[in-house]
MMTF fields as JSON, N, C-alpha, C and O atoms, coordinates in Angstrom:
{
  "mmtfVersion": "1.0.0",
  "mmtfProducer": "UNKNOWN",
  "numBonds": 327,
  "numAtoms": 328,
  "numGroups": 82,
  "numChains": 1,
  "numModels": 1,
  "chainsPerModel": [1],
  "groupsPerChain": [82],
  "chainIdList": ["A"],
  "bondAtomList": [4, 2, 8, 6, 12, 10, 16, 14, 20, 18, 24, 22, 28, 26, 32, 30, 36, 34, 40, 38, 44, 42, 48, 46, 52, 50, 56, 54, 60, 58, 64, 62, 68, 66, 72, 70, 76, 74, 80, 78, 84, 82, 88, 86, 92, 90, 96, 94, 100, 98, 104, 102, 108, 106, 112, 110, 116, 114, 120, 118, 124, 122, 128, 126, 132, 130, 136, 134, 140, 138, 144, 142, 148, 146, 152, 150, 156, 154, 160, 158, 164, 162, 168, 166, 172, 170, 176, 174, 180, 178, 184, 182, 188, 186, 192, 190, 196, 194, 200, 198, 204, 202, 208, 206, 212, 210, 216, 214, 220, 218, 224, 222, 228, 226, 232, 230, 236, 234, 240, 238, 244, 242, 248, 246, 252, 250, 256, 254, 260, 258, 264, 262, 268, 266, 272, 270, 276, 274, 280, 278, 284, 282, 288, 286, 292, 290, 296, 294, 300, 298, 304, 302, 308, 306, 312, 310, 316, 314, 320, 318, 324, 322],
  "bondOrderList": [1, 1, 1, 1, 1, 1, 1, 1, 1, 1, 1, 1, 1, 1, 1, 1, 1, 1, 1, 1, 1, 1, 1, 1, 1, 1, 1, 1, 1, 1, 1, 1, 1, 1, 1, 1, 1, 1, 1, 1, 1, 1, 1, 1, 1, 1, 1, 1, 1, 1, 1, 1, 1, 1, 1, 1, 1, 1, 1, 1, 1, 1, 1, 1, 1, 1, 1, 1, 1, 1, 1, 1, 1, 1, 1, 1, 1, 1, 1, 1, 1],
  "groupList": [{"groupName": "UNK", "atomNameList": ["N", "CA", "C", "O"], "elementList": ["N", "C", "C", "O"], "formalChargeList": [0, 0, 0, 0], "bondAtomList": [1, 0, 2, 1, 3, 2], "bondOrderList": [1, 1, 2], "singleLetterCode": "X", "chemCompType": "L-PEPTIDE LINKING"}],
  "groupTypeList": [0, 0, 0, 0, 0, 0, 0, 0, 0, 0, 0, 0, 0, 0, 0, 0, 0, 0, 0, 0, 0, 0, 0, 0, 0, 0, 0, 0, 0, 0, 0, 0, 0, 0, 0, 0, 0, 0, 0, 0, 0, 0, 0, 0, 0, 0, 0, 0, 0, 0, 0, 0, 0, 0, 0, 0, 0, 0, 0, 0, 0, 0, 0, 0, 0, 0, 0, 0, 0, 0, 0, 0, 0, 0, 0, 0, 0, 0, 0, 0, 0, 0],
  "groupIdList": [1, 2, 3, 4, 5, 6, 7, 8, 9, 10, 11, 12, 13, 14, 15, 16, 17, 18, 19, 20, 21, 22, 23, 24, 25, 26, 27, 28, 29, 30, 31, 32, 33, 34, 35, 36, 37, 38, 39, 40, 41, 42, 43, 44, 45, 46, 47, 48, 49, 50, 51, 52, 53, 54, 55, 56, 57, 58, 59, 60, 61, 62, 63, 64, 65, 66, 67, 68, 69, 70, 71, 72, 73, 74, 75, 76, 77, 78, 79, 80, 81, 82],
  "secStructList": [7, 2, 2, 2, 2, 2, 2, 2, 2, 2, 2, 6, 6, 1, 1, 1, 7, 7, 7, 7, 7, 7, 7, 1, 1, 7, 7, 7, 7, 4, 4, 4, 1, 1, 7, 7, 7, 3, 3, 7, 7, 1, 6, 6, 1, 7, 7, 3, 3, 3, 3, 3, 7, 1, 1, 7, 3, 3, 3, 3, 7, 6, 6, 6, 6, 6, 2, 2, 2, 2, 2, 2, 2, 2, 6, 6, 1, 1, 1, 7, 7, 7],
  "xCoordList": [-4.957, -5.704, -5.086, -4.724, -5.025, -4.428, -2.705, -2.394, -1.99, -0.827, -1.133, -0.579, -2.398, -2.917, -3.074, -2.532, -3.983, -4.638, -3.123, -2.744, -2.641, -0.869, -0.361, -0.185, -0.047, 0.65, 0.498, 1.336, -1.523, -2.77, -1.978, -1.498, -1.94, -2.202, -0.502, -0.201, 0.168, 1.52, 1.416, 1.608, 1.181, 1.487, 0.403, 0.643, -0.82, -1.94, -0.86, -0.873, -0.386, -0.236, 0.776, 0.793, 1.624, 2.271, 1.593, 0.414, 2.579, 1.86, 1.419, 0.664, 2.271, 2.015, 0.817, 0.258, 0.313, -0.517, -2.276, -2.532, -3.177, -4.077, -4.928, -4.756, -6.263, -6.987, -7.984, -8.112, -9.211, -9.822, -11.058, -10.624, -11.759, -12.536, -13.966, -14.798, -13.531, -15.154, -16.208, -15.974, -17.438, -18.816, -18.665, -18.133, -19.566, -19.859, -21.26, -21.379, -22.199, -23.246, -22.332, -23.084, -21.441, -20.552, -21.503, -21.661, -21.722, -21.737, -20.605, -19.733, -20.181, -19.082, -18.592, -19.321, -17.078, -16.369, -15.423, -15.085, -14.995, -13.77, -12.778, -12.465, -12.278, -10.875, -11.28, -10.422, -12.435, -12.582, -12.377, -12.25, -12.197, -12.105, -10.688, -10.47, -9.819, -8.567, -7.711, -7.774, -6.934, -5.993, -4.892, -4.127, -5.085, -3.833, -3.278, -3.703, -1.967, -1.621, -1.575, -0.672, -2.072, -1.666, -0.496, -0.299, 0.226, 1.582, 0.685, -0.079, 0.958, 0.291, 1.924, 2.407, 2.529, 3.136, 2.747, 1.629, 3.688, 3.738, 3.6, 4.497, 2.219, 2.803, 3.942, 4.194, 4.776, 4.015, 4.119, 3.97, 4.61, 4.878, 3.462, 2.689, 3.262, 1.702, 2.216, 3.28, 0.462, 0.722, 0.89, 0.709, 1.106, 1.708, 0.939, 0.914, 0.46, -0.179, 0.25, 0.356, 0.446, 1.029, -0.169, -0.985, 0.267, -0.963, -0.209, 0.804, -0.489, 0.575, -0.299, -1.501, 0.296, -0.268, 0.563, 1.336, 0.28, 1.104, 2.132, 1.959, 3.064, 4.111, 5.028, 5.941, 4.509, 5.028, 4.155, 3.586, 4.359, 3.422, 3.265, 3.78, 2.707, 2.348, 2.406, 1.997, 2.844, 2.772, 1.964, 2.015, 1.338, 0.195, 0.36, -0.026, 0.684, 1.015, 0.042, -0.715, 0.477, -0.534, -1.743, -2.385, -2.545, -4.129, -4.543, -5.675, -3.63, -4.079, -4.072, -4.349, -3.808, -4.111, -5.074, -5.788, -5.824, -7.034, -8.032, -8.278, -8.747, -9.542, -9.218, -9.955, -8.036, -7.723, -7.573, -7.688, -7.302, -7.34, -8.52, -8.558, -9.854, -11.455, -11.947, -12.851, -11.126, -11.881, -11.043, -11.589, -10.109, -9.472, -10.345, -10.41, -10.918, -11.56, -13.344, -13.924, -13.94, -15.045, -14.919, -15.795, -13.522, -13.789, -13.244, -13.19, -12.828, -12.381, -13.436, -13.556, -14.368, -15.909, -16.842, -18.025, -16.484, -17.552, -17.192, -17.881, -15.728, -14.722, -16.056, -16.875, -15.72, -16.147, -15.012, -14.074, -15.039, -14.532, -13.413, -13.701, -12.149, -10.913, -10.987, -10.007],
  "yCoordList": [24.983, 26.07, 26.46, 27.59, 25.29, 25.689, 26.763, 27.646, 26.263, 27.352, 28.482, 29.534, 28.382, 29.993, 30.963, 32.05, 30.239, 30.967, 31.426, 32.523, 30.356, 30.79, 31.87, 32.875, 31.655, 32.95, 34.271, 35.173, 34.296, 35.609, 35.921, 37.031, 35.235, 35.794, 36.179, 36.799, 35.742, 36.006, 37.51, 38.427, 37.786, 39.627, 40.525, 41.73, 40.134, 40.581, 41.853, 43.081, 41.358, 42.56, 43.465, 44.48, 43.649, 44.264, 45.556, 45.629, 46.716, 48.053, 48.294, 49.156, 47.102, 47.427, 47.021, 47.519, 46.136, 44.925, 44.965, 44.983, 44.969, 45.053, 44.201, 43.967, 43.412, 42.253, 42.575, 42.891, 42.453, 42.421, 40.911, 40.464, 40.628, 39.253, 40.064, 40.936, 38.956, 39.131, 38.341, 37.487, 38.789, 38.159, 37.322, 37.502, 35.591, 34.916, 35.371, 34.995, 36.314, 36.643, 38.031, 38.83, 38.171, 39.77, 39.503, 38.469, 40.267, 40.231, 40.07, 40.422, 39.537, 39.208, 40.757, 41.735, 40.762, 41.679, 41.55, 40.464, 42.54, 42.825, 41.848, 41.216, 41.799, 40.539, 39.466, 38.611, 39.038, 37.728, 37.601, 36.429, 38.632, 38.186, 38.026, 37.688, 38.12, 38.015, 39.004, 40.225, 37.994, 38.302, 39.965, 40.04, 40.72, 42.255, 42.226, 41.546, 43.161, 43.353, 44.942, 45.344, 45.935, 47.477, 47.719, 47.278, 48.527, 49.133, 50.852, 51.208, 51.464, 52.73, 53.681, 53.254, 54.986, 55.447, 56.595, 56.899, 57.701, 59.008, 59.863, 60.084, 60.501, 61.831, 62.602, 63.24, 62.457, 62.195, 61.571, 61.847, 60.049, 58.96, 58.253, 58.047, 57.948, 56.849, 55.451, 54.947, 55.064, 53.658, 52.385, 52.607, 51.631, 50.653, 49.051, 48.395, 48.659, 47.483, 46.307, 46.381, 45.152, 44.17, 42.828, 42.089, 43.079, 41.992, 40.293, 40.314, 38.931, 38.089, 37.464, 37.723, 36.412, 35.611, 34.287, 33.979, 33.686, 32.404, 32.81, 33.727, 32.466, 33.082, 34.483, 34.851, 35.201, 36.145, 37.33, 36.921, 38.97, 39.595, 40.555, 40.542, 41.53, 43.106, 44.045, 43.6, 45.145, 46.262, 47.384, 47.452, 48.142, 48.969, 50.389, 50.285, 51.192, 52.688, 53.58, 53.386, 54.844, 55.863, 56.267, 56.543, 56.5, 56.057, 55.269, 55.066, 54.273, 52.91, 51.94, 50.783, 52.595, 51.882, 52.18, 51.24, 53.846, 54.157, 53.076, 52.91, 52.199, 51.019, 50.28, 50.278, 49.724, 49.095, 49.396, 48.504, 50.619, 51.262, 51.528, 51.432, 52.049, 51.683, 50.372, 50.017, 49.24, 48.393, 47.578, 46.653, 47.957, 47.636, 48.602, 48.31, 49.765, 50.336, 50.08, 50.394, 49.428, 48.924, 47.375, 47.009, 46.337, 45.008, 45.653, 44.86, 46.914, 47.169, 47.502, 47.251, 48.191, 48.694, 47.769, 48.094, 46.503, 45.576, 44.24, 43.24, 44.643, 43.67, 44.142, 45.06, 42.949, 43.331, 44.441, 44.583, 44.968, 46.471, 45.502, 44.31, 45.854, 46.039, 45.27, 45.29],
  "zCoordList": [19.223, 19.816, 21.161, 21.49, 21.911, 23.128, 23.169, 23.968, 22.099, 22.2, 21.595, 21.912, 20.296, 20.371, 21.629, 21.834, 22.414, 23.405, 24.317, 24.728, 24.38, 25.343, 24.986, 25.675, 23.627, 23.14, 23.206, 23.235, 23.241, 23.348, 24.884, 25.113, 25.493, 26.841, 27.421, 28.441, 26.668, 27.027, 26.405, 27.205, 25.29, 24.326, 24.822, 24.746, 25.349, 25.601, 26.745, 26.656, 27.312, 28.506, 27.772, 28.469, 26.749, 26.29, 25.857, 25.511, 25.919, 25.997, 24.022, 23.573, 23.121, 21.878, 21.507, 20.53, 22.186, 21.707, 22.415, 23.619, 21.413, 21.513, 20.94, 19.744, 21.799, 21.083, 21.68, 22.863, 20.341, 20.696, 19.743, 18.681, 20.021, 19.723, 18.881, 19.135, 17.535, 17.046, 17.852, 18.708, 17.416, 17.669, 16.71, 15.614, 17.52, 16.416, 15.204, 14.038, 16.029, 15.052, 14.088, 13.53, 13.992, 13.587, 11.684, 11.035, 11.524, 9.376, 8.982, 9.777, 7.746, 6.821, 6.854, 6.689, 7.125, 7.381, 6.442, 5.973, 6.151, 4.692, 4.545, 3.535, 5.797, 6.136, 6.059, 6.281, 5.79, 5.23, 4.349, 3.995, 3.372, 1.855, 1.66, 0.497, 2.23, 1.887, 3.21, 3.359, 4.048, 4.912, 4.443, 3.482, 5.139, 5.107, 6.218, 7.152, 6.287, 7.112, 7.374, 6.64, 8.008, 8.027, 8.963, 10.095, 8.211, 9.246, 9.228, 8.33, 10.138, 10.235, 11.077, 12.126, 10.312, 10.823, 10.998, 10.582, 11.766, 12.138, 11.105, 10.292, 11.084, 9.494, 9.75, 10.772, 8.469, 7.31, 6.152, 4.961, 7.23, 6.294, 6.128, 7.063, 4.944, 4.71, 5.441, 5.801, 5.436, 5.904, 4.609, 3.411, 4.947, 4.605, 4.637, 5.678, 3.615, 3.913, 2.721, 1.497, 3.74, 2.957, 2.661, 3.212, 1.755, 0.885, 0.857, 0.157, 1.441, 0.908, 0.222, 0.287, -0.643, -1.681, -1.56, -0.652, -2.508, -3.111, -3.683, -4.485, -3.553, -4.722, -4.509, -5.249, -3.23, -3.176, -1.771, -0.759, -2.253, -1.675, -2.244, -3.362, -1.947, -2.905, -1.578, -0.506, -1.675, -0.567, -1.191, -2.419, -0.64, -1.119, -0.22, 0.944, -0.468, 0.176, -0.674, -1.625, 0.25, 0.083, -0.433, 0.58, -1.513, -1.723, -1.72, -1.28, -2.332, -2.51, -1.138, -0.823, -0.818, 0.969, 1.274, 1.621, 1.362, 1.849, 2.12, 3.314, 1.153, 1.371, 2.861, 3.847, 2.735, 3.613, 4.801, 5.641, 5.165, 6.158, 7.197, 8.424, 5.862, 6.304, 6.291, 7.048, 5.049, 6.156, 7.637, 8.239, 7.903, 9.117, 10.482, 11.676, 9.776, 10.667, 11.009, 12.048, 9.795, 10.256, 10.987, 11.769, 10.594, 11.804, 13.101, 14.041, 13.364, 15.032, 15.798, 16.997, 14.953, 15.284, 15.134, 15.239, 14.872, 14.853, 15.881, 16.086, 16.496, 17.51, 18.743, 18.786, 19.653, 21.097, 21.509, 20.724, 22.301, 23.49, 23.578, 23.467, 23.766, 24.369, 25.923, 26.668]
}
């Protein structure tokens, strides 16, 4: 835990990097059910989300991203403030 927290506070000031902390009372949020990753680019390229697994990974573009995209956008709205 402790080199977690090191690492948080070393990228935290970087202009890319943004954290923000769930609540422990938060409701079961989408990303619990299974870890994504979203890449989000400039239109009017789609975004990009990588799924990993055992064995491998799956990448998921343009509609089929949509999901993922909303639920990456309801745990940011359910994060504490920036």
């Amino acid at each position: 835990m402790r080199e977690q927290l090191r690492r948080l506070r070393e990228t935290v000031g970087l202009p890319n990097i943004t954290v923000q902390l769930m609540p422990f009372d938060a409701t079961l949020l989408p990303g619990l059910e299974g870890g994504f990753s979203l890449t989000k680019f400039r239109v009017p390229l789609p975004s990009v989300v990588l799924l990993e697994k055992p064995g491998g990974a799956t990448y998921v573009a343009g509609e089929d991203g949509v999901p993922f995209e909303r639920a990456y956008e309801r745990i940011r709205a359910t994060a504490l403030p920036v």
